[in-house]
MIKOL-110359 format. One record per residue (C-alpha): x, y, z; residue in one letter; residue number from 1. Coordinates in nm, 2 decimals. Example, Ala and Ser with C-alpha at 12.3 -4.5 7.8 and 13.67 -1.06 7.14 Angstrom:
<recs>
{rec {1.23 -0.45 0.78} a 1}
{rec {1.37 -0.11 0.71} s 2}
</recs>
This chain:
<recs>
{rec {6.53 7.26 9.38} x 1}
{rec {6.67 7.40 9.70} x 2}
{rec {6.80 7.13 9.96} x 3}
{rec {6.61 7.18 10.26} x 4}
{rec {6.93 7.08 10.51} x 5}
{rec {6.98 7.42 10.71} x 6}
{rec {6.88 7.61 10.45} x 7}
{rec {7.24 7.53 10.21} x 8}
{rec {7.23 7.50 9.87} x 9}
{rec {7.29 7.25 9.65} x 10}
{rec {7.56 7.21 9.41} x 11}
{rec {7.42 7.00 9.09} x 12}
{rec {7.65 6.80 8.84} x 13}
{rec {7.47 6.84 8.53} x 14}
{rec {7.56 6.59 8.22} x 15}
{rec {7.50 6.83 7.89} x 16}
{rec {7.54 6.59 7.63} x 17}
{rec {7.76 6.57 7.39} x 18}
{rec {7.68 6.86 7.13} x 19}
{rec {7.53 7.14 7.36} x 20}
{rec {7.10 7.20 7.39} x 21}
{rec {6.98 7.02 7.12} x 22}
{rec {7.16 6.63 7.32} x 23}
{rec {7.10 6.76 7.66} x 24}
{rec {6.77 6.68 7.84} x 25}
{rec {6.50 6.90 7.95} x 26}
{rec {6.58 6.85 8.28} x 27}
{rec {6.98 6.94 8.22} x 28}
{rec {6.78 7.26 8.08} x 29}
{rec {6.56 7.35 8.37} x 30}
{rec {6.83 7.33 8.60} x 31}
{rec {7.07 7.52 8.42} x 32}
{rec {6.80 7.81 8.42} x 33}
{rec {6.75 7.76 8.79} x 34}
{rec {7.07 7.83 8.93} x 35}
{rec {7.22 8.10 9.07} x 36}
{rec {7.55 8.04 8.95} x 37}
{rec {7.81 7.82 8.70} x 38}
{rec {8.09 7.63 8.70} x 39}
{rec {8.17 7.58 8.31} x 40}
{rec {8.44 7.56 8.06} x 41}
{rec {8.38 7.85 7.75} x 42}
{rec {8.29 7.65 7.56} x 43}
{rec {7.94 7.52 7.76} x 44}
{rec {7.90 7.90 7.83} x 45}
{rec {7.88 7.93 7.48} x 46}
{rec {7.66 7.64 7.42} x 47}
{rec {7.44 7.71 7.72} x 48}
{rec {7.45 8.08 7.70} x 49}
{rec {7.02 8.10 7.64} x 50}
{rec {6.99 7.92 7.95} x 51}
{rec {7.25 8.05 8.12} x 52}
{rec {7.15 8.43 8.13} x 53}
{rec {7.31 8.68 8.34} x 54}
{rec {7.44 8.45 8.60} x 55}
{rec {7.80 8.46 8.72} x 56}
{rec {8.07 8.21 8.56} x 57}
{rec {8.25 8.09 8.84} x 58}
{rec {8.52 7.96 8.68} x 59}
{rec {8.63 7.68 8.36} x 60}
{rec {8.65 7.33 8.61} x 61}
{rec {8.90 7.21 8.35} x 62}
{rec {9.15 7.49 8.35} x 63}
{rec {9.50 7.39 8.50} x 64}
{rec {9.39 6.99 8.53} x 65}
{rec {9.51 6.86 8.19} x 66}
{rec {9.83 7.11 8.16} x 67}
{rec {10.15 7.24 8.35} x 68}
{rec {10.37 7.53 8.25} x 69}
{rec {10.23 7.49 7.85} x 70}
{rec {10.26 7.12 7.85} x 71}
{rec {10.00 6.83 7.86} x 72}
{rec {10.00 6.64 8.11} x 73}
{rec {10.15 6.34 7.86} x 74}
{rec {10.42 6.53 7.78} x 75}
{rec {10.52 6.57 8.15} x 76}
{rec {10.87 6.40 8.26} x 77}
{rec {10.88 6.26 8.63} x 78}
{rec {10.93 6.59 8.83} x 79}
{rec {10.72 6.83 8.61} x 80}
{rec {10.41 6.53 8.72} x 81}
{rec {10.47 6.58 9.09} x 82}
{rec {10.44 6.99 9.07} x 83}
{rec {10.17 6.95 8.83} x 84}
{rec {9.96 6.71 9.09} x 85}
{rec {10.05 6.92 9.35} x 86}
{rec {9.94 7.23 9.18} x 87}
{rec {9.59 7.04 9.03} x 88}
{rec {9.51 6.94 9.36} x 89}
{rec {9.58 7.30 9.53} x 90}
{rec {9.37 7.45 9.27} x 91}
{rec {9.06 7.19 9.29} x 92}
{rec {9.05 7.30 9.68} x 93}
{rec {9.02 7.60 9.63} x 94}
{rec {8.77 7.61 9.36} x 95}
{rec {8.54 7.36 9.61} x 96}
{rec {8.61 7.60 9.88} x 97}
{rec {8.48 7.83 9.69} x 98}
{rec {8.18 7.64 9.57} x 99}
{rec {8.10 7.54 9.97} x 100}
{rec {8.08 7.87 10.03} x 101}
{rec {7.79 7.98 9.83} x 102}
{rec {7.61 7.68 9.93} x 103}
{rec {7.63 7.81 10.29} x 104}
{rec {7.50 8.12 10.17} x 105}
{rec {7.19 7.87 10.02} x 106}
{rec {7.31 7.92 9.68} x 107}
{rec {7.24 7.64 9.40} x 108}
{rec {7.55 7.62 9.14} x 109}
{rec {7.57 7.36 8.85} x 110}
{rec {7.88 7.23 8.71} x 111}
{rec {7.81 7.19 8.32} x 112}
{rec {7.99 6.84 8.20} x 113}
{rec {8.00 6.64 7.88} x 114}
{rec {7.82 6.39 7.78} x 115}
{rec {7.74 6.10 8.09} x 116}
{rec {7.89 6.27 8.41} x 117}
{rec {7.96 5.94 8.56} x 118}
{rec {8.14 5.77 8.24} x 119}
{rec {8.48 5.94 8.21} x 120}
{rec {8.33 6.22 8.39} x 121}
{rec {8.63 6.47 8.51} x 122}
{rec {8.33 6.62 8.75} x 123}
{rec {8.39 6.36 8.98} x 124}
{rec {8.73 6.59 9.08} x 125}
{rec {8.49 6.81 9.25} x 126}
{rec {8.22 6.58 9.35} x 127}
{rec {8.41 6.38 9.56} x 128}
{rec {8.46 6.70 9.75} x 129}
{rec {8.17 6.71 9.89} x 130}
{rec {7.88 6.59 10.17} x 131}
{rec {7.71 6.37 9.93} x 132}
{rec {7.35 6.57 10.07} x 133}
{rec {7.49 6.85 9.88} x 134}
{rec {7.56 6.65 9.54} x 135}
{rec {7.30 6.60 9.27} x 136}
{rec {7.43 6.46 8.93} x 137}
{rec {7.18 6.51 8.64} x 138}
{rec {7.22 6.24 8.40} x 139}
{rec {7.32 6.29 8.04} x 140}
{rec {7.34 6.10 7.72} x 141}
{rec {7.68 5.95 7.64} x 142}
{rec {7.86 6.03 7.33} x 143}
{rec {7.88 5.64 7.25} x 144}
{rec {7.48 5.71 7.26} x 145}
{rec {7.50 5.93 6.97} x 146}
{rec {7.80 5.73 6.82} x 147}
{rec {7.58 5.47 6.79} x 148}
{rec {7.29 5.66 6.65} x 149}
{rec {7.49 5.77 6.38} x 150}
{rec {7.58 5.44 6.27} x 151}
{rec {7.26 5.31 6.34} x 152}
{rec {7.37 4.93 6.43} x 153}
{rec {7.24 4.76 6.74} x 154}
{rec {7.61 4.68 6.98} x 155}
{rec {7.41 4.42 7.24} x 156}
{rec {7.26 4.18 7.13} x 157}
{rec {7.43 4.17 6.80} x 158}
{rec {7.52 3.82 6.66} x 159}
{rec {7.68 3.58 6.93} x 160}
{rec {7.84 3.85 7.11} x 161}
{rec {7.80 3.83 7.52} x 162}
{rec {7.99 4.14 7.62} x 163}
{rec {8.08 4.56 7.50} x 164}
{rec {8.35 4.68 7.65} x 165}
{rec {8.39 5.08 7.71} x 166}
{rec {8.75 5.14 7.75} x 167}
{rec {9.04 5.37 7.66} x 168}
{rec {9.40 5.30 7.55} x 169}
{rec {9.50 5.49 7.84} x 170}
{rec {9.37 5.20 8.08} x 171}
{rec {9.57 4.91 7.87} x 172}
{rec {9.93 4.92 7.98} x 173}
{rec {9.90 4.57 8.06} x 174}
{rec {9.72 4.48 7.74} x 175}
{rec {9.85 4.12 7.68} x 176}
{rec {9.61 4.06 8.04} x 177}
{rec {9.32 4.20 7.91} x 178}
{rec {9.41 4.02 7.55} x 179}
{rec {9.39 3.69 7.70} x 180}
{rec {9.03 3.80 7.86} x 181}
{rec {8.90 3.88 7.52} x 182}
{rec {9.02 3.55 7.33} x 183}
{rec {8.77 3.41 7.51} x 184}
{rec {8.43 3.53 7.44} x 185}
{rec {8.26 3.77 7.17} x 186}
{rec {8.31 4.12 7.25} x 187}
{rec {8.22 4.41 7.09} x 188}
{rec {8.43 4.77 7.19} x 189}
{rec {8.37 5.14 7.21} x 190}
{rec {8.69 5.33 7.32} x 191}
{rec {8.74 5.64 7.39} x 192}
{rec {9.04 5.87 7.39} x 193}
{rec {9.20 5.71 7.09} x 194}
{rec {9.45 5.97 6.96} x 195}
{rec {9.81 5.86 7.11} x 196}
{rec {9.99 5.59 6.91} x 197}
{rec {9.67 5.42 6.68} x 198}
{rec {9.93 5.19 6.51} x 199}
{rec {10.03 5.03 6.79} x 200}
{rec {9.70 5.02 6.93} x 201}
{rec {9.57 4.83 6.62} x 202}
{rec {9.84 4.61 6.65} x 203}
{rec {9.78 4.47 6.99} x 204}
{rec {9.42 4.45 6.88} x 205}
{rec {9.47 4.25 6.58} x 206}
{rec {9.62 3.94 6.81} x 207}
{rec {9.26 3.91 6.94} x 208}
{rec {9.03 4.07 6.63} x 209}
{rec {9.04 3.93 6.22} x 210}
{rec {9.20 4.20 6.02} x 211}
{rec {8.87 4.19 5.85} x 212}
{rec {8.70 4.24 6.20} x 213}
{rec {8.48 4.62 6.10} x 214}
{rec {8.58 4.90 6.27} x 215}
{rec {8.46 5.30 6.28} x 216}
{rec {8.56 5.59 6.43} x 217}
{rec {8.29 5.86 6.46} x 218}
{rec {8.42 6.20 6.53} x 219}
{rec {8.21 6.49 6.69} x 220}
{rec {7.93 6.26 6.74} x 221}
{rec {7.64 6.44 6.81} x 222}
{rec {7.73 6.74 6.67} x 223}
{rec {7.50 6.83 6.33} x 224}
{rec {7.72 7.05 6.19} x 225}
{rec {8.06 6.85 6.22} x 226}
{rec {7.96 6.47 6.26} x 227}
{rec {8.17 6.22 6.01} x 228}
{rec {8.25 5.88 6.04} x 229}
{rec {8.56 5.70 5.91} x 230}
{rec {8.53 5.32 5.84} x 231}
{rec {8.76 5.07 5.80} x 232}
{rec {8.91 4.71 5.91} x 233}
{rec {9.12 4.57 6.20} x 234}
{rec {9.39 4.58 5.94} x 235}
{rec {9.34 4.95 5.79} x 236}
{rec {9.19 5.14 6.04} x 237}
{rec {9.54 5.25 6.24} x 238}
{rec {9.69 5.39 5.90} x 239}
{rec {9.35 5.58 5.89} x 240}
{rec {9.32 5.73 6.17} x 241}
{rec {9.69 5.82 6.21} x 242}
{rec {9.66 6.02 5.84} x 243}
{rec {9.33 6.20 6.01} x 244}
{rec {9.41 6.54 6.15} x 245}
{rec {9.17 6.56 6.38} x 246}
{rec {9.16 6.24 6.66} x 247}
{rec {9.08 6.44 6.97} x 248}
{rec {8.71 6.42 6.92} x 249}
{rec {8.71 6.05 6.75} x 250}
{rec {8.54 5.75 6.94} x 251}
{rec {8.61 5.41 6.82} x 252}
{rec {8.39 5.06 6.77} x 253}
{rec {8.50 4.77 6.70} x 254}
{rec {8.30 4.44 6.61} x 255}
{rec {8.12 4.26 6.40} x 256}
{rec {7.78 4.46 6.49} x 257}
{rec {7.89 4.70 6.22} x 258}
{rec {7.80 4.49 5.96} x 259}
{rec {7.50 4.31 5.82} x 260}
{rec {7.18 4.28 6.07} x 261}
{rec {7.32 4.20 6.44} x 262}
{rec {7.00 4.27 6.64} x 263}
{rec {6.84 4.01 6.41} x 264}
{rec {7.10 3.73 6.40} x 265}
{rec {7.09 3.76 6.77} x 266}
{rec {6.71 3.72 6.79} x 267}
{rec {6.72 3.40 6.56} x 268}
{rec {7.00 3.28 6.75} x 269}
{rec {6.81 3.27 7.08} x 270}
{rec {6.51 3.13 6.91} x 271}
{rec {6.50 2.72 6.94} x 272}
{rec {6.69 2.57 6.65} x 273}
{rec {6.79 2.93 6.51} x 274}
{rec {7.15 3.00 6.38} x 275}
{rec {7.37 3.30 6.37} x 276}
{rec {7.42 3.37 6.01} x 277}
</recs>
């Protein structure tokens, strides 16, 4: 586990899953009990805390990055953004400096991170930090992974679609651009993030998708305890989640896949002579 460079540590990205333990790997496991110290938020010390032990807690990674002076970083106006980056940035070099430092000293440390470190990964703030010889990322599963599982439909194949886009609303300022993208072939979509403004993200959508496209949002996905999906229609399923009081942990699908037997209307398709129901 050690990197053999001069004797330095290593400093491991590890992707936890979604729900804590019971989603993370084996290897996510291992490596968490082979450190010698931990960069986590309280709530993965929580989670983690069998495998964590008695090792220090550096410090939460996320603290500071997503909030200035008690606002979100949404709610910021022009000049409250530019203190807050300069601020976020100030406080991630420190925290690397920090992190180098132990690694000098041959020190392993693992940052804990949600889910697929490398899919809306906020780890990536640190990792670009450093000598990529002193970087290993442990994969994890995605939360569309368990989304997925818990509706138990098959996204790709599914029917005639050729595409599944993995987005947030966030990235679609210029959303009549990527409209005109998805007029033109089958697509099925997982988006993340979902929580600012559904109405009027369901109304863009419905210039590309049927009202009676299906649509479900699964929130806590993973999580045994708290999992629940909410289902609905291109022309419903704004109102829905706008009346739910809890978006923050909702992930959304869209398409046809949701419906009837996709993974076998694409198999007949591709057979010679076969049709898509």
């Amino acid at each position: 586990m050690k990197n053999k460079i001069g004797g330095r540590g290593k400093f491991f990205v590890v992707g936890t899953g979604p729900a804590g333990p019971e989603t993370a790997t084996l290897q996510a496991l291992k490596i968490i009990k082979g450190m010698d110290a931990i960069v986590a938020s309280d709530k993965h010390v929580q989670l983690f805390a069998e495998y964590i032990g008695e090792k220090p807690v550096l410090f939460d990674p996320w603290e500071g990055f997503w909030d200035y002076n008690g606002k979100q970083i949404t709610d910021l106006n022009q000049e409250e953004r530019e203190h807050f980056q300069v601020k976020r940035f100030s406080l991630r070099d420190e925290r690397v400096n920090r992190i180098k430092k132990l690694l000098l000293q041959g020190k392993n440390v693992a940052l804990l991170d949600s889910g697929n470190p490398c899919f809306f990964g906020p780890s990536h703030w640190y990792v670009e930090q450093f000598d990529k010889r002193d970087i290993e990322i442990i994969p994890g599963m995605g939360c569309e992974a368990a989304a997925l599982a818990a509706l138990g439909k098959s996204i790709i194949p599914s029917y005639d679609t050729k595409f599944v886009m993995q987005t947030s609303p966030f990235y679609l300022e210029d959303l009549d651009k990527t409209l005109k993208v998805l007029k033109q072939v089958p697509v099925n979509m997982v988006m993340y993030m979902i929580w600012k403004n559904p109405q009027k993200l369901f109304a863009d959508l419905k210039k590309v998708y049927p009202a009676d496209t299906p649509c479900a949002v699964v929130y806590w996905a993973g999580y045994p305890d708290k999992q629940y999906i909410i289902r609905g229609t291109m022309a419903d399923m704004g109102q829905k989640i706008s009346e739910n009081e809890e978006n923050n942990e909702g992930l959304l699908l869209v398409g046809r896949f949701l419906n009837g037997k996709p993974y076998e209307a694409a198999m007949l398709a591709s057979t010679p002579g076969g049709t898509i129901d």
